[in-house]
C-alpha positions as a Python dict, from the first residue, in 0.01 Angstrom:
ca = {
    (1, 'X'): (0, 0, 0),
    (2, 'X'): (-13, 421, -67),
    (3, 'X'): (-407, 514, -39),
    (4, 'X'): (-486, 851, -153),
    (5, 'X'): (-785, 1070, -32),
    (6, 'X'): (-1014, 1296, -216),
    (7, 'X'): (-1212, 1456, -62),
    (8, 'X'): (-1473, 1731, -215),
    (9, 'X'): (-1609, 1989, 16),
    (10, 'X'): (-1889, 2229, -56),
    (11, 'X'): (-1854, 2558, 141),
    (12, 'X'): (-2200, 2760, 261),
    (13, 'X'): (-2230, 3038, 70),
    (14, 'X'): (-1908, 3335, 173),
    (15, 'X'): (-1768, 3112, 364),
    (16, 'X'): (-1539, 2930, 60),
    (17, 'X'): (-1217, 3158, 124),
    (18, 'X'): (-1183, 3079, 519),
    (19, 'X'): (-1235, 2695, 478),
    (20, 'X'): (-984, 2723, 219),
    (21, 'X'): (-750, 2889, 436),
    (22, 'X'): (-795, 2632, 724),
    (23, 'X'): (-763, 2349, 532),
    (24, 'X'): (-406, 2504, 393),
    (25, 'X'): (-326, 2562, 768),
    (26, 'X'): (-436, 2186, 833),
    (27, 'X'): (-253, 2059, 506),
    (28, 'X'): (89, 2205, 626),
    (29, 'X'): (104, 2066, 951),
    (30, 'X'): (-32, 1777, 855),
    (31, 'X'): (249, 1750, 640),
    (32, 'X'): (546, 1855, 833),
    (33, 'X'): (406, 1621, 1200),
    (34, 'X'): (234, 1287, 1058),
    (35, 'X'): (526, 1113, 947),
    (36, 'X'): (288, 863, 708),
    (37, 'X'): (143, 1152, 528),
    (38, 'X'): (366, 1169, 149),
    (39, 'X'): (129, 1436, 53),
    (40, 'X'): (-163, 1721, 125),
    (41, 'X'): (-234, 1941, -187),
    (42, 'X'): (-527, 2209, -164),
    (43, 'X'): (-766, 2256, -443),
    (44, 'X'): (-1008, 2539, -550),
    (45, 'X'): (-1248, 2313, -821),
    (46, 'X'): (-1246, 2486, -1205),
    (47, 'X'): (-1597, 2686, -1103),
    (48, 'X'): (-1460, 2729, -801),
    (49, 'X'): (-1732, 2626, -619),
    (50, 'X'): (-1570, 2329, -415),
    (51, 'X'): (-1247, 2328, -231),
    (52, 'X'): (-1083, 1982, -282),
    (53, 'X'): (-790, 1795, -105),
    (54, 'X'): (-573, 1593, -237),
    (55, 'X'): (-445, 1359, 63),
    (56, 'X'): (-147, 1066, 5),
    (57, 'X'): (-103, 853, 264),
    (58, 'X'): (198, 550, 294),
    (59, 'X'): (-61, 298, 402),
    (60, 'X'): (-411, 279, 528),
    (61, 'X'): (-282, 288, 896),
    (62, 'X'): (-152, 581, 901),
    (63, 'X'): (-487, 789, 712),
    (64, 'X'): (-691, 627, 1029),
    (65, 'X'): (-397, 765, 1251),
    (66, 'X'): (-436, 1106, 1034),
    (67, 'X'): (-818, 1098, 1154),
    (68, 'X'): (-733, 1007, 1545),
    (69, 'X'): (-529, 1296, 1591),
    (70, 'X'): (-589, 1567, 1785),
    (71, 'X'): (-536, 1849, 1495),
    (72, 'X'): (-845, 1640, 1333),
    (73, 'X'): (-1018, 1630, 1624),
    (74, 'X'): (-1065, 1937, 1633),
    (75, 'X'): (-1071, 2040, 1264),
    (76, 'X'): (-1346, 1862, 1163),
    (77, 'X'): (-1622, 2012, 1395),
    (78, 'X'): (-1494, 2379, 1244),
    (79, 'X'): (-1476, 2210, 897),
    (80, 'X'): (-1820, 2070, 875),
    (81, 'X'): (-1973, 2413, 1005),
    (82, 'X'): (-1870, 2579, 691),
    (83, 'X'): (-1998, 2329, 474),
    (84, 'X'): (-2350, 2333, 234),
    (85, 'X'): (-2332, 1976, 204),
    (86, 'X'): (-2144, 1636, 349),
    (87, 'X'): (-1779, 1564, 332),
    (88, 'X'): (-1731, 1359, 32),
    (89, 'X'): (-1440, 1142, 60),
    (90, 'X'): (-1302, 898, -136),
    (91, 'X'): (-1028, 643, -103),
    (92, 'X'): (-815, 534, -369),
    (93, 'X'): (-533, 291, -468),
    (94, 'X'): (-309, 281, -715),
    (95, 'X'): (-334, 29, -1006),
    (96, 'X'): (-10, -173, -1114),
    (97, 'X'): (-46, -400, -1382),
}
């Protein structure tokens, strides 16, 4: 089954252009090397406070795959530096009914 990931981030002040720019580097190779990623969209929230990613991924296997790799690895250290607050991520599924 698909999951998708949202996940909010909350830049420290200044620093909301440069962890936006990362995470578009991170979001296109992410795309074009994991072969069980369907999707990696950017966000800048309405206020434009938050930067938030949009993550699709064919199955829960391959999102914990997404977070062993080495890209991640070594993304998330520079990530969370540039953050006011937590990751917040959440995992979804889609309905059928």
């Amino acid at each position: 089954m698909a999951v998708t990931v949202v996940v909010k981030l909350e830049p420290l002040a200044g620093m909301h252009d440069k962890l936006a720019t990362l995470m578009l580097n991170v979001a296109r190779a992410v795309k074009s090397e994991e072969d069980g990623c369907v999707d990696f969209i950017v966000h800048d929230e309405i206020d434009g406070a938050k930067v938030v990613l949009i993550e699709q991924y064919t199955d829960h296997e391959a999102f914990e795959t997404h977070l062993n790799t080495d890209r991640m690895k070594t993304a998330l250290p520079q990530i969370q530096a540039m953050l006011a607050e937590p990751l917040d991520v959440t995992l979804v599924t889609e309905r059928s009914g």
